[in-house]
ZADO-1210 file (C-alpha; in nm, 4 decimals, padded with zeros to 6 digits):
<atoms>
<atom x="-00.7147" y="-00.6715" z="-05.7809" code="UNK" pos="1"/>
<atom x="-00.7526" y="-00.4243" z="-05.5016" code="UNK" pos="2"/>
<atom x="-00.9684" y="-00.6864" z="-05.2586" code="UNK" pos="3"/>
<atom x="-00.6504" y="-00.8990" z="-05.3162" code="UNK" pos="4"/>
<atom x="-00.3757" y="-00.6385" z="-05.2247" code="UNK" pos="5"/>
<atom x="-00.6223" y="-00.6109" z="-04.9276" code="UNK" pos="6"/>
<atom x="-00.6366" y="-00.9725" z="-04.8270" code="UNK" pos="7"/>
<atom x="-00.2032" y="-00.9341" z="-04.8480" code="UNK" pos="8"/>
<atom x="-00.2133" y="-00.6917" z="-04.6163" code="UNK" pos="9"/>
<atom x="-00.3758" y="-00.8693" z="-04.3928" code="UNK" pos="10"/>
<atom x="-00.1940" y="-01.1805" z="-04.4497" code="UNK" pos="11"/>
<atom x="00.1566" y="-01.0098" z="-04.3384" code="UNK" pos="12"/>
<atom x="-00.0359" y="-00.8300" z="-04.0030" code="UNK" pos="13"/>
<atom x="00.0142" y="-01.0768" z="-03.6910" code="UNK" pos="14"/>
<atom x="-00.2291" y="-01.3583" z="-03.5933" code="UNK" pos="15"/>
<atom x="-00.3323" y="-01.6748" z="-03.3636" code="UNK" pos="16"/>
<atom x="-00.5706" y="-01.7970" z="-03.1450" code="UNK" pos="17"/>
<atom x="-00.5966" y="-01.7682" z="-02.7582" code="UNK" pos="18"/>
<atom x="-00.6770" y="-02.1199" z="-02.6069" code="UNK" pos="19"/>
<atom x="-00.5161" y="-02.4265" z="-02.7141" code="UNK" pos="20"/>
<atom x="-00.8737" y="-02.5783" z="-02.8405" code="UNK" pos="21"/>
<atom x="-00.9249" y="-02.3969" z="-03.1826" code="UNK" pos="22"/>
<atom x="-01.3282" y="-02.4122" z="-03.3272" code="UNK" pos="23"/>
<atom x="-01.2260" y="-02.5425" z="-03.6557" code="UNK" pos="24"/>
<atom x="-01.5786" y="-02.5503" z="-03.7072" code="UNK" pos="25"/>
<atom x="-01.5977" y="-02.1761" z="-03.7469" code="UNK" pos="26"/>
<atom x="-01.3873" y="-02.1507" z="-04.0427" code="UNK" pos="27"/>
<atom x="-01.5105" y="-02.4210" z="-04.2569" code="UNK" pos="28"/>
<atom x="-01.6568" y="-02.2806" z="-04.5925" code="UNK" pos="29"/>
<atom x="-01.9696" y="-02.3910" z="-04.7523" code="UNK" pos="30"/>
<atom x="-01.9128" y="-02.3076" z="-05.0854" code="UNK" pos="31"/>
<atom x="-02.1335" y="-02.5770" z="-05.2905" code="UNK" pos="32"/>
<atom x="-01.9902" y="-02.6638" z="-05.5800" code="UNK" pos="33"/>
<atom x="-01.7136" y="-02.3640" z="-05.5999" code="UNK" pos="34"/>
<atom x="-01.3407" y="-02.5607" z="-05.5777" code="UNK" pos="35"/>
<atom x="-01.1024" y="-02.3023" z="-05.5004" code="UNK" pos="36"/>
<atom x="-01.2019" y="-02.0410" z="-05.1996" code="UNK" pos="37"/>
<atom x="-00.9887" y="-01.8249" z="-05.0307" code="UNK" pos="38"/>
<atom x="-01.0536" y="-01.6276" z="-04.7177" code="UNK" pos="39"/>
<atom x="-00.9386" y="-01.3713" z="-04.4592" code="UNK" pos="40"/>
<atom x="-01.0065" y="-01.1974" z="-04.1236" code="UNK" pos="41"/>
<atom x="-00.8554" y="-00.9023" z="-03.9431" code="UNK" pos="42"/>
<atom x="-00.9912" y="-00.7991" z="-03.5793" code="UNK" pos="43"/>
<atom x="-00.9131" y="-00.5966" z="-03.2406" code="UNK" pos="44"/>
<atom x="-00.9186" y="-00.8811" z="-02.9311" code="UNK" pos="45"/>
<atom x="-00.9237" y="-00.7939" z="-02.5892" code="UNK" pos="46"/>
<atom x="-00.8962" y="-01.0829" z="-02.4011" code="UNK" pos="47"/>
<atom x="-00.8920" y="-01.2082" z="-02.0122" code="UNK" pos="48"/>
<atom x="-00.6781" y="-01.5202" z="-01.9811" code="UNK" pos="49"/>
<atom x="-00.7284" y="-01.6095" z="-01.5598" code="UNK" pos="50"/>
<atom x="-00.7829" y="-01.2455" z="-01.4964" code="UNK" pos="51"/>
<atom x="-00.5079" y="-01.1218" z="-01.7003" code="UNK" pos="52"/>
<atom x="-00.6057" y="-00.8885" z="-01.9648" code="UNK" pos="53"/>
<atom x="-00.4515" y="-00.8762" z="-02.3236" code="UNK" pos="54"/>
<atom x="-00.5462" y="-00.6918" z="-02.6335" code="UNK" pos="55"/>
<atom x="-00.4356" y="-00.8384" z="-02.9859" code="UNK" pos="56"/>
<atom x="-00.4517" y="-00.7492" z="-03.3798" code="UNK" pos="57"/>
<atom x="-00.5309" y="-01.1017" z="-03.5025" code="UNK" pos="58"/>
<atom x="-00.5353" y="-01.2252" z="-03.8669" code="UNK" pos="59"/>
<atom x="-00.5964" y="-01.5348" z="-04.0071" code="UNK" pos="60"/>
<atom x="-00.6088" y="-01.6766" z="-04.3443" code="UNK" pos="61"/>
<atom x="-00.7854" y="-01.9759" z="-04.4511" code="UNK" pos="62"/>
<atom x="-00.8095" y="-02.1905" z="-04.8216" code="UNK" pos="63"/>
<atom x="-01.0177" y="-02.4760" z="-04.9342" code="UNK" pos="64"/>
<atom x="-00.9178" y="-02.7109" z="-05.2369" code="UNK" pos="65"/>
<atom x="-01.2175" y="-02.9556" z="-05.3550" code="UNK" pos="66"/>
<atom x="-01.1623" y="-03.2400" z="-05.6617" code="UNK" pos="67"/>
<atom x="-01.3267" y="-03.2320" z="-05.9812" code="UNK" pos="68"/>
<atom x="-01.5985" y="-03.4544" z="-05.8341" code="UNK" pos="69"/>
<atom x="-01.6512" y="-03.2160" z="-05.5276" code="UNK" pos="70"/>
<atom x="-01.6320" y="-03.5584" z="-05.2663" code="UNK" pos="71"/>
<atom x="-01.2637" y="-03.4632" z="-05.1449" code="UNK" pos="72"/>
<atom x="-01.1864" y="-03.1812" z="-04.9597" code="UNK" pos="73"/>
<atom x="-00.8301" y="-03.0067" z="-04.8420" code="UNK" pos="74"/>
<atom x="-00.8883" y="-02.7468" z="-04.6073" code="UNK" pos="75"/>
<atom x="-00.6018" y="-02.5054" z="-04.4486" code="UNK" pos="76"/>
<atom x="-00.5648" y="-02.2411" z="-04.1791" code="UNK" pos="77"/>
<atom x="-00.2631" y="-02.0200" z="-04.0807" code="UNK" pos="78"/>
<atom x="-00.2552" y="-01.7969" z="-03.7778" code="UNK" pos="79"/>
<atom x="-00.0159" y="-01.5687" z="-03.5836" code="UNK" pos="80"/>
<atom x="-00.0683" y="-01.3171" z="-03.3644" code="UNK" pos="81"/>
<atom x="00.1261" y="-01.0141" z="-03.2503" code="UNK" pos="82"/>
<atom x="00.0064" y="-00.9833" z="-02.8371" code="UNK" pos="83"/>
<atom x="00.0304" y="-00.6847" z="-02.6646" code="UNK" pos="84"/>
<atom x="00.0047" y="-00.7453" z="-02.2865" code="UNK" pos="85"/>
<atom x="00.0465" y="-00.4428" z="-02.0853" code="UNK" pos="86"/>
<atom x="00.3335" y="-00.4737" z="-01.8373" code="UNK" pos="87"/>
<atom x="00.4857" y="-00.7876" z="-01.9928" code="UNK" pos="88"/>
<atom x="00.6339" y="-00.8221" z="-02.3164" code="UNK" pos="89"/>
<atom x="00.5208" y="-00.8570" z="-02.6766" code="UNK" pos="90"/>
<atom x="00.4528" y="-01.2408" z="-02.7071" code="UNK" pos="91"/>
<atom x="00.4088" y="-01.4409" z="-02.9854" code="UNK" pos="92"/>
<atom x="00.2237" y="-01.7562" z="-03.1203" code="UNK" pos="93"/>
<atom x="00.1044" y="-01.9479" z="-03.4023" code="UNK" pos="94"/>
<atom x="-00.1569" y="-02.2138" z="-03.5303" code="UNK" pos="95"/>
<atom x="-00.1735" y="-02.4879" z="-03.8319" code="UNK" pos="96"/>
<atom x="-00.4662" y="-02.6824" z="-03.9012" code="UNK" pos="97"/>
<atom x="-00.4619" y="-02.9457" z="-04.2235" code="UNK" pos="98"/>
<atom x="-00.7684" y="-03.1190" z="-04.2695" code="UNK" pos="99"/>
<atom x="-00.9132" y="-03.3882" z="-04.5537" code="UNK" pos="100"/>
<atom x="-01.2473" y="-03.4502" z="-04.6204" code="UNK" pos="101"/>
<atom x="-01.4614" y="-03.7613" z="-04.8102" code="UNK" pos="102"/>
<atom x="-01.8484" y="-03.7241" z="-04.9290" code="UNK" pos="103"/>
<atom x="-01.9409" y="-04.0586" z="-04.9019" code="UNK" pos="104"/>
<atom x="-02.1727" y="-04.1258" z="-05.2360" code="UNK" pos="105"/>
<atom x="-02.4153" y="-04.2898" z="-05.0972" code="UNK" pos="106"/>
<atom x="-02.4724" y="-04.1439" z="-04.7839" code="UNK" pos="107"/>
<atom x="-02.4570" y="-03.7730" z="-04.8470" code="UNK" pos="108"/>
<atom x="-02.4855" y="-03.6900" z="-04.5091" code="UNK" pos="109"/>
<atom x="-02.1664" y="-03.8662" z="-04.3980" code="UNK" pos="110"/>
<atom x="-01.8421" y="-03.7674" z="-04.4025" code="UNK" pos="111"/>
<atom x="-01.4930" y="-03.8979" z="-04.2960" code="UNK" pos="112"/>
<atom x="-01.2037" y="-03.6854" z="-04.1842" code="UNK" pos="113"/>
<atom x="-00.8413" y="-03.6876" z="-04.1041" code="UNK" pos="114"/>
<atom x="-00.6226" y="-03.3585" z="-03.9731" code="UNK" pos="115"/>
<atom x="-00.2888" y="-03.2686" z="-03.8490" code="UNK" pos="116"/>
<atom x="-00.2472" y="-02.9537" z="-03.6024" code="UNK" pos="117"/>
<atom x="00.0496" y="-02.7817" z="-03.4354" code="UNK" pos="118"/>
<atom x="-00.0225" y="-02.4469" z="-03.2245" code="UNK" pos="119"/>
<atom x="00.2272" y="-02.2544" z="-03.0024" code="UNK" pos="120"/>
<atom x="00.1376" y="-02.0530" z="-02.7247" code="UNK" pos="121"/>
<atom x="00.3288" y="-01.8924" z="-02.4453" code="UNK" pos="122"/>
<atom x="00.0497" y="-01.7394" z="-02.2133" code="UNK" pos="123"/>
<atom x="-00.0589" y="-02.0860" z="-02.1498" code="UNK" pos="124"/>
<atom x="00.0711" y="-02.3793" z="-01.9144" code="UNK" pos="125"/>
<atom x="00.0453" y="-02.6343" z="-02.2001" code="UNK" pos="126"/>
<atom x="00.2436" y="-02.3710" z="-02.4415" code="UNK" pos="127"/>
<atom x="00.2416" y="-02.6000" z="-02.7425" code="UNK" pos="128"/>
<atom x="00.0402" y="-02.9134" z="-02.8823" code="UNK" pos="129"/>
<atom x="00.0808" y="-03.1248" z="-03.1673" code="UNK" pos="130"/>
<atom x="-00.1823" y="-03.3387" z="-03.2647" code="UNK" pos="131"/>
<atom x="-00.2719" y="-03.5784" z="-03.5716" code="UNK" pos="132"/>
<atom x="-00.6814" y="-03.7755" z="-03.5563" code="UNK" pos="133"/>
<atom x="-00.8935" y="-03.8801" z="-03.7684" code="UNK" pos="134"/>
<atom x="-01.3056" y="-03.9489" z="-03.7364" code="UNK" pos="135"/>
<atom x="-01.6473" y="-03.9178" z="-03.8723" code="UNK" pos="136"/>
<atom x="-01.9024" y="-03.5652" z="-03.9111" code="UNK" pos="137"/>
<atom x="-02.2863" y="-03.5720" z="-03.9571" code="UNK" pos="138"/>
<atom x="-02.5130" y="-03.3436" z="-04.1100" code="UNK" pos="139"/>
<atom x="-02.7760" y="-03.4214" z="-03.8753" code="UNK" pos="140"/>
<atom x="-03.0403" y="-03.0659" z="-03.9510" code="UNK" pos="141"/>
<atom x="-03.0672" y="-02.9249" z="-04.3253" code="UNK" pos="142"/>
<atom x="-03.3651" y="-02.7115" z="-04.3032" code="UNK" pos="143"/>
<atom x="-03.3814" y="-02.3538" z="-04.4904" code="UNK" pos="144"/>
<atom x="-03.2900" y="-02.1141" z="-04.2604" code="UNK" pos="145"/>
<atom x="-03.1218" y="-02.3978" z="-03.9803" code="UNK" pos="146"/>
<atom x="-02.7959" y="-02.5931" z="-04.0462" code="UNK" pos="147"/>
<atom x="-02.6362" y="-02.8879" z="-03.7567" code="UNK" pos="148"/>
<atom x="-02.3421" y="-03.0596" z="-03.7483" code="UNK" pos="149"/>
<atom x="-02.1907" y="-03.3059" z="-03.5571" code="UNK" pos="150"/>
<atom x="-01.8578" y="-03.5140" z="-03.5336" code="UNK" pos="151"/>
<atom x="-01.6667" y="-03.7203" z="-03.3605" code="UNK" pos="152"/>
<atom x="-01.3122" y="-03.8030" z="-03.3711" code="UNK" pos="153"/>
<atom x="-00.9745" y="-04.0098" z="-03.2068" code="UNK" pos="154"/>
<atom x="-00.6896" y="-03.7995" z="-03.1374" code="UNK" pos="155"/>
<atom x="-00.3315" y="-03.8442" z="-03.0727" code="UNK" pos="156"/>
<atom x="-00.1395" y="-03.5289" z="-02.9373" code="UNK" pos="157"/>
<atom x="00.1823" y="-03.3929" z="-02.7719" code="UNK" pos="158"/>
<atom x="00.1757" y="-03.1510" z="-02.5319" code="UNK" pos="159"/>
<atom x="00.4843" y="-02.9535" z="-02.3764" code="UNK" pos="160"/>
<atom x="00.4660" y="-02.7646" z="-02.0810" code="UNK" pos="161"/>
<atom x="00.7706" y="-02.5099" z="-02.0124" code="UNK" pos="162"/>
<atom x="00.6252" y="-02.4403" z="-01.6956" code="UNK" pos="163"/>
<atom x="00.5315" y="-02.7593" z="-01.5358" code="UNK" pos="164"/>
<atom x="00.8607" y="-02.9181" z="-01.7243" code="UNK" pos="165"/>
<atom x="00.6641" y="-03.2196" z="-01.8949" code="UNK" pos="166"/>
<atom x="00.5606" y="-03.3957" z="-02.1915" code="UNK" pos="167"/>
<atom x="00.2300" y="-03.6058" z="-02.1788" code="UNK" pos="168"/>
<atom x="00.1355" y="-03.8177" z="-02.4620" code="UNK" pos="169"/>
<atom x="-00.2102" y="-03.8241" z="-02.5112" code="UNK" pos="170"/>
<atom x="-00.4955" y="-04.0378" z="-02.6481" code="UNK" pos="171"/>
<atom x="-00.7688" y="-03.7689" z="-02.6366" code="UNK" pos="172"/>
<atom x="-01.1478" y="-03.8409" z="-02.7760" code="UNK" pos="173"/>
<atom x="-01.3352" y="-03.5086" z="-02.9809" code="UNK" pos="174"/>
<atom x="-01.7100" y="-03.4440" z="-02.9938" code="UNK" pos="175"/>
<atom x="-01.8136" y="-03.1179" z="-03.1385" code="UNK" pos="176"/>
<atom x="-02.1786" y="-02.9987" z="-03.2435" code="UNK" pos="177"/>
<atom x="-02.2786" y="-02.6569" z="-03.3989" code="UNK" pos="178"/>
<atom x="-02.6212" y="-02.4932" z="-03.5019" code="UNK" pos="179"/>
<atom x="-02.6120" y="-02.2058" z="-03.7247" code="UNK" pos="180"/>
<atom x="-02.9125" y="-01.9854" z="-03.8283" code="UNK" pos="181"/>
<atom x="-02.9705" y="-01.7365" z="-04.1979" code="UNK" pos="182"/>
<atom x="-03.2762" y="-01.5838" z="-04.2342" code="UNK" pos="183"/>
<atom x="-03.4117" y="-01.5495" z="-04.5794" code="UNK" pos="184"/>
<atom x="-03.3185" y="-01.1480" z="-04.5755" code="UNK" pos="185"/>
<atom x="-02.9426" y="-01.2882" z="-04.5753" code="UNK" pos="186"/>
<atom x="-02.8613" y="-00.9514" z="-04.3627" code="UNK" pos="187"/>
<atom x="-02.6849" y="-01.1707" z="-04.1152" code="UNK" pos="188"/>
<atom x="-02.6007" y="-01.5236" z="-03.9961" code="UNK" pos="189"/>
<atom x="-02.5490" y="-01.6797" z="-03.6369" code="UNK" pos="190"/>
<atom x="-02.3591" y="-01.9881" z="-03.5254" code="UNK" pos="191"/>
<atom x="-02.3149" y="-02.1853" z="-03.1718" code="UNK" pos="192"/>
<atom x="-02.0772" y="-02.4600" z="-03.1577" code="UNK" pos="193"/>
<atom x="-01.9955" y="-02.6509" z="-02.8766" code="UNK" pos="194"/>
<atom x="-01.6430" y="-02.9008" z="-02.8207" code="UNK" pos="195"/>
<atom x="-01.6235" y="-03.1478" z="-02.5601" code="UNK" pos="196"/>
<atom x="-01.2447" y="-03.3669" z="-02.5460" code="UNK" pos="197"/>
<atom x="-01.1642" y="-03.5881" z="-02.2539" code="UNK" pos="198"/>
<atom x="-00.8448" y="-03.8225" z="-02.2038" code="UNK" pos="199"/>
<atom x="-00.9451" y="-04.1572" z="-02.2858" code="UNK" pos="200"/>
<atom x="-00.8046" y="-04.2937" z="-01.9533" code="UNK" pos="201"/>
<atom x="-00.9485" y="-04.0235" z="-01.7580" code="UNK" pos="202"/>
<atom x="-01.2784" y="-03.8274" z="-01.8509" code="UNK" pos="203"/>
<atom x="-01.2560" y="-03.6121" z="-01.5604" code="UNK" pos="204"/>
<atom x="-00.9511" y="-03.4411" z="-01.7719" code="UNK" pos="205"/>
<atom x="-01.1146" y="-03.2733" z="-02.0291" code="UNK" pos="206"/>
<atom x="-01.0993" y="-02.9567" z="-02.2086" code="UNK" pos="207"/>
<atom x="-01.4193" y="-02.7379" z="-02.3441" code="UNK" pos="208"/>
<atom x="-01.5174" y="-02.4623" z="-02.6074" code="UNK" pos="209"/>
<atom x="-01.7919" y="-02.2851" z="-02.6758" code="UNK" pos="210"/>
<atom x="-01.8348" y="-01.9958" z="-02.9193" code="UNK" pos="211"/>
<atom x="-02.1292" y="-01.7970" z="-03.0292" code="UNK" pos="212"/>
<atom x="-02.1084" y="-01.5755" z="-03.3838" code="UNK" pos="213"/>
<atom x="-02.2497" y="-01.3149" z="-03.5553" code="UNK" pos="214"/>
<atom x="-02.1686" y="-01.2269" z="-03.8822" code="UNK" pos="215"/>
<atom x="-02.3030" y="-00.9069" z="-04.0489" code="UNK" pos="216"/>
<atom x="-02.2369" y="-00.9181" z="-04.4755" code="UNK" pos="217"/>
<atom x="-02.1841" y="-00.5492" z="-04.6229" code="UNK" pos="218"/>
<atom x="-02.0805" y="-00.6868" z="-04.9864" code="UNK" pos="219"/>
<atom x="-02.0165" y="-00.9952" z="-05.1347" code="UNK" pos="220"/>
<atom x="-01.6697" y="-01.0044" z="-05.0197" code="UNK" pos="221"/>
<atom x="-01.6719" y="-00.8111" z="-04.7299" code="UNK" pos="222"/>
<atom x="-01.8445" y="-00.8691" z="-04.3662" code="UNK" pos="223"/>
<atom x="-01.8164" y="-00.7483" z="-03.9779" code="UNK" pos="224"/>
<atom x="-01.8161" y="-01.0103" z="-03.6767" code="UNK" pos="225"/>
<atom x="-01.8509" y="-01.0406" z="-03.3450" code="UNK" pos="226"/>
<atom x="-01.7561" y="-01.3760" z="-03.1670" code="UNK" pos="227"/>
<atom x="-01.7916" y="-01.4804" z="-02.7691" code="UNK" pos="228"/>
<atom x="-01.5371" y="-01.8090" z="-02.6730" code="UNK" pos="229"/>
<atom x="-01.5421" y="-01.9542" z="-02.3558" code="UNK" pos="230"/>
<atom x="-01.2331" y="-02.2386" z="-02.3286" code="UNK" pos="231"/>
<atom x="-01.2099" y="-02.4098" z="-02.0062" code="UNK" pos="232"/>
<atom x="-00.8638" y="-02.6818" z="-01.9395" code="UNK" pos="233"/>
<atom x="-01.0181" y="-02.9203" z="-01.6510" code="UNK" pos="234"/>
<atom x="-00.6273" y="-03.0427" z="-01.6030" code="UNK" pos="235"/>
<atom x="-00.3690" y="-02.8497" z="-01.6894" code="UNK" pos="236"/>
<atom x="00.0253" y="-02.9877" z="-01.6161" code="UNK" pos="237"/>
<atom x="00.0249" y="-02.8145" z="-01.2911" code="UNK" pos="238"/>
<atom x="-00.2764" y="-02.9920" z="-01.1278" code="UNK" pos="239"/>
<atom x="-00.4786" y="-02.6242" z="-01.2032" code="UNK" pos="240"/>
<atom x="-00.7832" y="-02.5226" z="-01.4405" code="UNK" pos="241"/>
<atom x="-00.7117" y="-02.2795" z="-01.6918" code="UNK" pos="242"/>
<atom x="-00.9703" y="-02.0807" z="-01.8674" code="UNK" pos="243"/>
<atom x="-01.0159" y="-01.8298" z="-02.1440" code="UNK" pos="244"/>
<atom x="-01.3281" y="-01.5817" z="-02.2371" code="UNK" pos="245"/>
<atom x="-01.2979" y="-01.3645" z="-02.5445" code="UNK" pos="246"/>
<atom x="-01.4621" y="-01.1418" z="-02.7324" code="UNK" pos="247"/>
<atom x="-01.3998" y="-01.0771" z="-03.0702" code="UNK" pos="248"/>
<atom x="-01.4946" y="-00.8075" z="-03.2985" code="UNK" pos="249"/>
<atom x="-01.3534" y="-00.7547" z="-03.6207" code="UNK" pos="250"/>
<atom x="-01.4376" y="-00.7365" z="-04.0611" code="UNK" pos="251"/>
<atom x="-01.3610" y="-01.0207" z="-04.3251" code="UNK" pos="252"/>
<atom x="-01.3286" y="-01.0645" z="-04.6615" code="UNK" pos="253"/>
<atom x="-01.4188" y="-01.3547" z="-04.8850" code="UNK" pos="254"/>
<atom x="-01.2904" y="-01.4252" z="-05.2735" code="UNK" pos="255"/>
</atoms>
């Protein structure tokens, strides 16, 4: 009872994310043959967004739903964040991911996904994006201590610029891969995962994340992080790159 009082208090503190290219990657849960999971992260963020510096209180909950025969998947994120940048004002902005997954039977090591996304956020040129794809992930390493993924995926999005005053319609492509390491002490647990998404009709406009974690397990339920994101925009609306490095240090807690 009291580690879910805790997780509500974290749910009603402020959250999001600060580029416009979320690791999704990072939050999935491997959780075997357990249907319902449930967790949630609270951190300190000090950011530098093209040279401007923000600190945040971020929170973020996320929840996993698998069927009685463990091949389909519903997965679900909710962000917002309360930013606190110096001289300007208190901004705010938020982030939805939906996602399905299907085990194929056959081929264990493929699976087939669709998602839906809509993220708002005003310190950036492309302040919000709505996006709906759908595409194919690999479980290309499965050794003891190593874990790889990779995936692949078409994507449709909106994006709205205040700034520049436009609305592009996009057909975007998604490549992601991530390497994670646990040694056999289980005293903590590493991940890299790299995202690479040009336009279609241009791949010289493309946009790129990388993060690097470390997570640290104190109890069952309860862990400290520390995460590194680099998020580059090649194009933004305004003819102009945009990039994002962060550093992220916070505790979670898993049920």
């Amino acid at each position: 009872m009291i580690r879910i009082l805790f997780l509500g208090c974290l749910w009603l503190s402020p959250v999001v994310l600060s580029a416009q290219l979320v690791n999704i990657e990072s939050k999935r849960m491997q959780t075997d043959s357990l249907r319902f999971a449930l967790n949630g992260d609270f951190s300190l963020n000090h950011t530098n967004n093209d040279g401007k510096q923000v600190t945040q209180l971020d929170m973020a909950l996320t929840t996993q739903l698998k069927s009685k025969d463990l091949r389909k998947l519903y997965f679900l994120i909710g962000n917002y964040r309360l930013i606190d940048s110096g001289a300007e004002n208190l901004q705010n902005a938020w982030f939805l991911h939906g996602r399905f997954n299907y085990k194929f039977r056959k081929l264990q090591w493929l699976r087939f996904e669709s998602f839906i996304q809509g993220q708002y956020n005003q310190l950036l040129v492309v302040e919000q994006r709505n996006l709906i794809g759908a595409g194919l992930r690999v479980k290309w390493m499965d050794r003891k201590r190593f874990t790889g993924y990779a995936g692949n995926s078409y994507m449709y999005e909106v994006e709205y610029s205040d700034r520049a005053g436009t609305t592009d319609y996009n057909h975007r492509n998604s490549t992601y891969l991530t390497v994670s390491y646990a040694p056999k002490s289980g005293k903590f647990s590493v991940a890299n995962t790299v995202y690479y998404q040009p336009l279609y009709k241009d791949l010289s406009d493309y946009r790129i994340l990388e993060q690097f974690r470390l997570d640290v397990p104190l109890a069952e339920w309860f862990k400290v992080f520390t995460a590194y994101n680099y998020y580059l925009d090649r194009e933004t609306p305004l003819n102009t790159r945009e990039y994002t490095s962060n550093l992220n240090i916070g505790i979670g807690i898993s049920l």
